[in-house]
C-alpha positions as CSV (number, residue, x, y, z in Angstrom):
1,X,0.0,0.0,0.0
2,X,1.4,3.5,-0.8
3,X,0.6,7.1,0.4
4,X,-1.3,9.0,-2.0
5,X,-0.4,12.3,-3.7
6,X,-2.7,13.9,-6.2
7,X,-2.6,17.2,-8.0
8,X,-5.1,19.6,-6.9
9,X,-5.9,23.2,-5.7
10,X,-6.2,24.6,-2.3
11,X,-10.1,25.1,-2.7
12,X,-10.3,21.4,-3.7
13,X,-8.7,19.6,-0.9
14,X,-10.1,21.4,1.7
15,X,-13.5,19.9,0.1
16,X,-12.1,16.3,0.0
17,X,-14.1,13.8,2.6
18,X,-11.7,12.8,5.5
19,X,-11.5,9.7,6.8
20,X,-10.4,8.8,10.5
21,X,-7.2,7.5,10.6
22,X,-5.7,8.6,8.1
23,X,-3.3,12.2,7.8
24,X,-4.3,14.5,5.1
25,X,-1.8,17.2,4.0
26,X,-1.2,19.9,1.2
27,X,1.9,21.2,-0.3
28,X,3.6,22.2,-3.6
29,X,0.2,21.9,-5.0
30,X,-0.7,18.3,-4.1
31,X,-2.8,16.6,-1.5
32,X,-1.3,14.5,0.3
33,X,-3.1,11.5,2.2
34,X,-1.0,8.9,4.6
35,X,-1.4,6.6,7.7
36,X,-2.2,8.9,11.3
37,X,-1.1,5.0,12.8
38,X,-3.8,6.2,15.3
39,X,-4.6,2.5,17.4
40,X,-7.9,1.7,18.8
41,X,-8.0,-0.6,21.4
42,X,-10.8,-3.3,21.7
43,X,-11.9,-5.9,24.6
44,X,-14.6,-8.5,24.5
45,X,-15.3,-10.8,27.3
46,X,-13.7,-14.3,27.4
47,X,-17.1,-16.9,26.6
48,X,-17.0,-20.4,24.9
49,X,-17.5,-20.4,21.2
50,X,-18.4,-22.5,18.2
51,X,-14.8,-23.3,16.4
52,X,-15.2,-24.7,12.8
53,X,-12.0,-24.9,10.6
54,X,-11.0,-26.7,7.3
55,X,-7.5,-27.1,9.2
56,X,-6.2,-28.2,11.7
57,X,-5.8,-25.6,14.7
58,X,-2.9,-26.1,17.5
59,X,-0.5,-24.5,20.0
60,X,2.2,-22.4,18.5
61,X,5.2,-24.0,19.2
62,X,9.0,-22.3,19.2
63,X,9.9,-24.4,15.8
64,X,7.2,-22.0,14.0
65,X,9.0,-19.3,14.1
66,X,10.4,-19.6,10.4
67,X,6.7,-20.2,8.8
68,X,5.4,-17.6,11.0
69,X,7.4,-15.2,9.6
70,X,6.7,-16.3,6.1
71,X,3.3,-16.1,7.2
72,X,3.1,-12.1,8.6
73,X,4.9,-11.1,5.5
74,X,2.0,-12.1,3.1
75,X,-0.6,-11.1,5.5
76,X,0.7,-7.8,6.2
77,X,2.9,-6.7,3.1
78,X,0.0,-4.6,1.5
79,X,-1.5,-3.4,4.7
80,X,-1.9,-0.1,5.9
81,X,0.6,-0.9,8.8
82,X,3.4,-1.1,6.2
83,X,2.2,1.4,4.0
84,X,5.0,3.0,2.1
85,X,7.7,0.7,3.2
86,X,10.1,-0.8,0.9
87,X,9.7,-5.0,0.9
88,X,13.3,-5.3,3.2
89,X,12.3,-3.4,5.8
90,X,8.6,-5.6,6.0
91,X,10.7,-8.4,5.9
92,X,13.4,-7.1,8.9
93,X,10.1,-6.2,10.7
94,X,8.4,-9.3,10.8
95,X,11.3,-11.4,12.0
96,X,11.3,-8.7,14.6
97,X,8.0,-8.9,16.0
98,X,8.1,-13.0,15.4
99,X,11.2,-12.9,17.6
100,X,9.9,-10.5,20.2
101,X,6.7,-12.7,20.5
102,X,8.4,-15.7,21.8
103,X,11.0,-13.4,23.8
104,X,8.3,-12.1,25.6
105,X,9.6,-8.7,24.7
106,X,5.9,-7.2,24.6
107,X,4.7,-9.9,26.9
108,X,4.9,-13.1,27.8
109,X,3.8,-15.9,25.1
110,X,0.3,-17.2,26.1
111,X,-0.6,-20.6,26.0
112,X,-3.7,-19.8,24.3
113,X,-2.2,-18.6,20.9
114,X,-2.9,-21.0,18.0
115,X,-1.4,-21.3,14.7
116,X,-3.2,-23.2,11.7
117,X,-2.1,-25.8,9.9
118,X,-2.7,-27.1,6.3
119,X,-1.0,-30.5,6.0
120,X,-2.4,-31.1,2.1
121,X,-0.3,-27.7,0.9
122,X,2.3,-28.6,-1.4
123,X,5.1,-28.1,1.2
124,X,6.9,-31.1,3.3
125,X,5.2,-31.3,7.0
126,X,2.0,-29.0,8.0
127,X,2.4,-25.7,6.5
128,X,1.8,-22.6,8.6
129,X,-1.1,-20.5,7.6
130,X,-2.8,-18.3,10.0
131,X,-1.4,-17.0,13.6
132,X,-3.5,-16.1,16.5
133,X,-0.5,-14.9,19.0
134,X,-1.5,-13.7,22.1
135,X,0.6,-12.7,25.1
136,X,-0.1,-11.4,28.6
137,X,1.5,-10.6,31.9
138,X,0.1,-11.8,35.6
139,X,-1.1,-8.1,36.1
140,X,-2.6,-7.1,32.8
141,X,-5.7,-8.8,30.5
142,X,-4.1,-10.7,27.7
143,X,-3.8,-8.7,24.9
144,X,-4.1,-10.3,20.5
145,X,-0.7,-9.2,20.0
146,X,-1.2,-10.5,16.5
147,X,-3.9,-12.1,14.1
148,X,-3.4,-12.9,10.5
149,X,-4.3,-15.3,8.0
150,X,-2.3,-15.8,4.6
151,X,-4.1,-14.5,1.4
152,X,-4.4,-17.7,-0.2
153,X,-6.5,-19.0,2.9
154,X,-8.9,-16.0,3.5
155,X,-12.0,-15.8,3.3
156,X,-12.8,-19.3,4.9
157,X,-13.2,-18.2,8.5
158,X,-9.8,-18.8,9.3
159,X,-8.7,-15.6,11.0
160,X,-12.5,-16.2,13.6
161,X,-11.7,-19.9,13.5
162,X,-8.1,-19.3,15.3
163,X,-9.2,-16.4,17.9
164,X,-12.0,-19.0,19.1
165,X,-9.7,-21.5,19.6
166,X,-8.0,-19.2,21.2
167,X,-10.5,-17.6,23.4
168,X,-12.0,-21.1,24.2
169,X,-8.3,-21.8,26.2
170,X,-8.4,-18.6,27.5
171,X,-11.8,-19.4,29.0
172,X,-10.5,-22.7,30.3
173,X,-8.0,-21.0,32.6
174,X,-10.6,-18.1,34.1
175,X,-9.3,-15.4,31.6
176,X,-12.4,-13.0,31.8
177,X,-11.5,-10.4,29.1
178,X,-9.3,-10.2,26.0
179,X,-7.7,-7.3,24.6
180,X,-7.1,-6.4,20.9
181,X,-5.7,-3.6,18.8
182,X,-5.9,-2.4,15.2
183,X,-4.7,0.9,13.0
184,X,-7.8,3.2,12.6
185,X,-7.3,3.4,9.5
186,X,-8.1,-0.4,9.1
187,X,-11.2,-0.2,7.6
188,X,-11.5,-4.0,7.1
189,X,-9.6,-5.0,10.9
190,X,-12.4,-2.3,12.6
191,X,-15.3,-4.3,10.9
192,X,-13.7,-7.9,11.4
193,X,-13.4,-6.9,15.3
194,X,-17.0,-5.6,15.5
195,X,-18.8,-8.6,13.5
196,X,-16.4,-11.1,16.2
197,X,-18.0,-8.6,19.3
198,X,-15.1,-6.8,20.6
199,X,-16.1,-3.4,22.0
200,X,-13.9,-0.2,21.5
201,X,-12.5,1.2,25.1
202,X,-12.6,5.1,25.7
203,X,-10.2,6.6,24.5
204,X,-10.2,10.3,24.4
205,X,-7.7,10.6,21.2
206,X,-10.0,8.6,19.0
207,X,-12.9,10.7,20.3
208,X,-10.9,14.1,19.0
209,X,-10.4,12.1,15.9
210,X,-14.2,11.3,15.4
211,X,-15.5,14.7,16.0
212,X,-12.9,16.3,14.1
213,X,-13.5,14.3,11.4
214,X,-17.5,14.9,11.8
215,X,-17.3,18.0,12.2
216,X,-15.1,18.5,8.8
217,X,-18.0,16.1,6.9
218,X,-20.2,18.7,7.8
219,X,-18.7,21.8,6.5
220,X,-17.9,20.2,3.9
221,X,-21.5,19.4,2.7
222,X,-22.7,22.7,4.0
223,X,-20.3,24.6,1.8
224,X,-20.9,22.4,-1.2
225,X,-24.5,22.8,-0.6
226,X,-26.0,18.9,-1.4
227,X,-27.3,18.7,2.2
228,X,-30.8,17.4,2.8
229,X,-32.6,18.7,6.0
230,X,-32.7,15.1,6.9
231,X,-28.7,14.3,6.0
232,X,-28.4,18.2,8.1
233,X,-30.1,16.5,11.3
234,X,-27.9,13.7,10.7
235,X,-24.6,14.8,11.1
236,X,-25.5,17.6,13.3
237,X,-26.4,15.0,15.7
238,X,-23.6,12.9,14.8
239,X,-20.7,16.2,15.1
240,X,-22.4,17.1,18.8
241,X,-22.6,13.7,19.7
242,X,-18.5,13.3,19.7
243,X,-18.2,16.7,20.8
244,X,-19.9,15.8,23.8
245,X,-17.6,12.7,24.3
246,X,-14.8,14.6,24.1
247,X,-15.8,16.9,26.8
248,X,-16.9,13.7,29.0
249,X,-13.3,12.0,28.2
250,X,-11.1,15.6,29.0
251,X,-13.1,16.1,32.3
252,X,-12.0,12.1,33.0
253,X,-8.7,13.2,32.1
254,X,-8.4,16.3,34.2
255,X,-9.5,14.6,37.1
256,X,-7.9,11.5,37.2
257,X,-5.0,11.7,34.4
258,X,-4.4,10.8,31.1
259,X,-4.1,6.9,31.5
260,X,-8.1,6.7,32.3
261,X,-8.8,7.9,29.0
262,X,-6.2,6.6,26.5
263,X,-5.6,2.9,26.9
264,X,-2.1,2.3,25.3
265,X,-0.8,3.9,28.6
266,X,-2.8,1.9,31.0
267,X,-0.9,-1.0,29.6
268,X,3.4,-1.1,29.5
């Protein structure tokens, strides 16, 4: 995925719709549109569920490591999380993150995080095609440090298949809640963790983002002048709405500090 850069005027980009998440810019006569890398953090509480897979779904175990980093390079490559980065520094990434997961350098490896397997790929052994690594530490929730399913096996229910499996040994052991993460920007990540039920946490910086971004929308239709009374209403409601959560989230903040109201500093 890259950034994008089109030729237009002033006038025109400050009439373009905006889209949370992502960073919108204007120079030398171009607009410019990248990654904010603006994370949302999720939780949904730790039930039994259904698990249905083609393949077979186990443990990770430390002799992965190779296939799972084979794996997060064609999962993520053409993601917004690597947008604009050249195909050596994915590939220096993933190992990175691979290695830190069974380091324990973001958290300790759980023993709820499932890999799946396809043992009919044309490859000697099981082939490694989807990762559900999760990690935690004895004082904090466990946390999806990373899901992801190779292209060529999307689309079957992989990726939901794995976090169940998942989810089901976290539920074994008393876990009551799991964490996740995604970019905001990651229109099709946000929509996978609402259909699977996670719930967004407060978070006041995601709130700004909202309302800024609502409150743009509406400008913009009002000074282009398409606006129905109904559509009006609409985002009227929608732009106060987020203005109000914002004001709810700062007096949180003021009162009790920032950590209450953006959850990436709650956790180390």
């Amino acid at each position: 995925m890259q950034s994008q850069h089109l030729p237009m005027t002033w006038e025109a980009f400050e009439l373009m719709p905006r889209k949370p998440g992502w960073k919108y810019e204007y120079w030398d006569g171009q607009a410019h549109m990248s990654p904010r890398h603006q994370v949302v953090t999720v939780t949904i509480a730790v039930q039994p569920r259904p698990v249905s897979s083609p393949y077979r779904l186990r443990p990770v175990a430390a002799c992965d490591e190779p296939q799972l980093v084979a794996a997060y390079i064609a999962a993520f490559s053409d993601t917004i999380e690597y947008c604009d980065w050249e195909s050596e520094k994915i590939v220096s990434s993933a190992r990175t993150n691979i290695r830190n997961f069974f380091a324990g350098k973001r958290g300790q490896p759980h023993p709820a995080a499932r890999v799946a397997v396809d043992s009919k790929a044309n490859v000697v052994g099981e082939q490694v095609v989807g990762a559900a690594l999760i990690i935690g530490d004895d004082d904090e929730p466990p946390l999806l440090d990373m899901l992801f399913v190779v292209p060529t096996w999307q689309r079957q229910g992989l990726a939901t298949a794995l976090l169940s499996a998942s989810i089901n040994a976290l539920h074994s052991v008393g876990v009551p809640t799991l964490e996740s993460r995604y970019m905001l920007g990651n229109e099709e990540s946000q929509a996978w963790h609402q259909r699977f039920g996670f719930v967004e946490e407060p978070d006041l910086f995601l709130a700004k983002a909202s309302h800024h971004q609502s409150k743009h929308e509406l400008w913009r239709r009002e000074t282009i002048g398409d606006l129905t009374d109904a559509e009006r209403d609409v985002l009227s409601s929608e732009t106060a709405r987020w203005k109000r959560r914002v004001e709810a989230l700062q007096a949180i903040a003021d009162q009790q500090g920032m950590e209450a109201v953006v959850p990436l500093l709650r956790r180390r």
